[in-house]
C-alpha positions in Angstrom: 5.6 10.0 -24.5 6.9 9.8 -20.9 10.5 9.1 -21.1 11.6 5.2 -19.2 13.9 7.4 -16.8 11.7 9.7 -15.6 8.6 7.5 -14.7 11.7 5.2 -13.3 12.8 8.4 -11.2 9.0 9.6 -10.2 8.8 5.8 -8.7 11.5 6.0 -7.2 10.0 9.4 -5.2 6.6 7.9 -4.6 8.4 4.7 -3.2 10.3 7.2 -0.6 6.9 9.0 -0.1 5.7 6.1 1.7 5.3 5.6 5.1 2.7 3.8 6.2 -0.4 1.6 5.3 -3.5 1.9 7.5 -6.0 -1.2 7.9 -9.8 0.5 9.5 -7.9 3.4 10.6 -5.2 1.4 12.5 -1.5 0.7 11.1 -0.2 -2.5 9.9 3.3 -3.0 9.7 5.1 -2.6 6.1 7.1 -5.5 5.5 8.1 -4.8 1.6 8.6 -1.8 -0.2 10.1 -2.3 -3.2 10.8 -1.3 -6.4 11.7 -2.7 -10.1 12.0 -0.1 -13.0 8.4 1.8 -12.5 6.4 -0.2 -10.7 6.6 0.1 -6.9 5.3 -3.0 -4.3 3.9 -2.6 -1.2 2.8 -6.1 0.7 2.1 -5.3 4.6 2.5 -7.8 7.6 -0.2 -11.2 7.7 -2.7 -9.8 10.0 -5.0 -12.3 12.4 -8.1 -11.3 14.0 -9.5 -9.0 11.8 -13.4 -9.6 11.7 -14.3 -6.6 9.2 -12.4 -4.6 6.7 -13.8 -1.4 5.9 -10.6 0.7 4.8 -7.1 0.8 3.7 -4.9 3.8 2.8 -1.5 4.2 1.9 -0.4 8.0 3.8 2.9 9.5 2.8 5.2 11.2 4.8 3.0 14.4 5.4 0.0 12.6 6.2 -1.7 12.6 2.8 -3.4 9.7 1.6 -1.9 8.6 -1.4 -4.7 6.0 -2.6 -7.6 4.7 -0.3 -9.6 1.7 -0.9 -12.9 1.7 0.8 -14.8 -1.9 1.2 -17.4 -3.9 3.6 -15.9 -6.8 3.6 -16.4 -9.2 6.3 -13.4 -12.0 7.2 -14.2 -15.5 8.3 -12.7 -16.8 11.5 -9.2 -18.3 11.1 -8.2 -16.3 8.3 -4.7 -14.3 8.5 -4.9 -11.2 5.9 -1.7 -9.6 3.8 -2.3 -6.6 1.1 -0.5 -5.8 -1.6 -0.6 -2.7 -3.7 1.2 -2.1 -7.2 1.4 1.3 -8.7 2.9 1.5 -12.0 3.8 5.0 -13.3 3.0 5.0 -16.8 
């Protein structure tokens, strides 16, 4: 069994790790990033105008992708999008 203080401290690096979420290639501003115990929160800025979603990745500070989440999703007219992720080291 993983010990509560290291998945605490291997949150706490992945939390650092992060520096920014892409929306269809394109970033979107990180407005929370926040931790509690192991489970790190990222929620990005509402965005308008967005008629099609076909990706979003978190990248770390090298450039990697950390997790990706690929979709065809098309957004109606007059909707404002936010996105949350929640990783919880376990």
């Amino acid at each position: 069994m993983i010990s509560k203080a290291y998945r605490e401290r291997t949150a706490a690096d992945l939390k650092d790790r992060i520096s920014k979420v892409l929306l269809n290639g394109k970033e979107t501003e990180i407005v929370e990033l926040s931790i509690s115990g192991a489970v790190v929160t990222v929620l990005t800025h509402r965005e308008e105008d967005i008629k099609h979603i076909e990706s979003v990745q978190i990248i770390d500070d090298l450039g990697n992708v950390i997790t990706e989440r690929k979709t065809d999703l098309n957004v109606r007219d007059n909707r404002t999008l936010d996105f949350r992720f929640t990783f919880e080291v376990v």
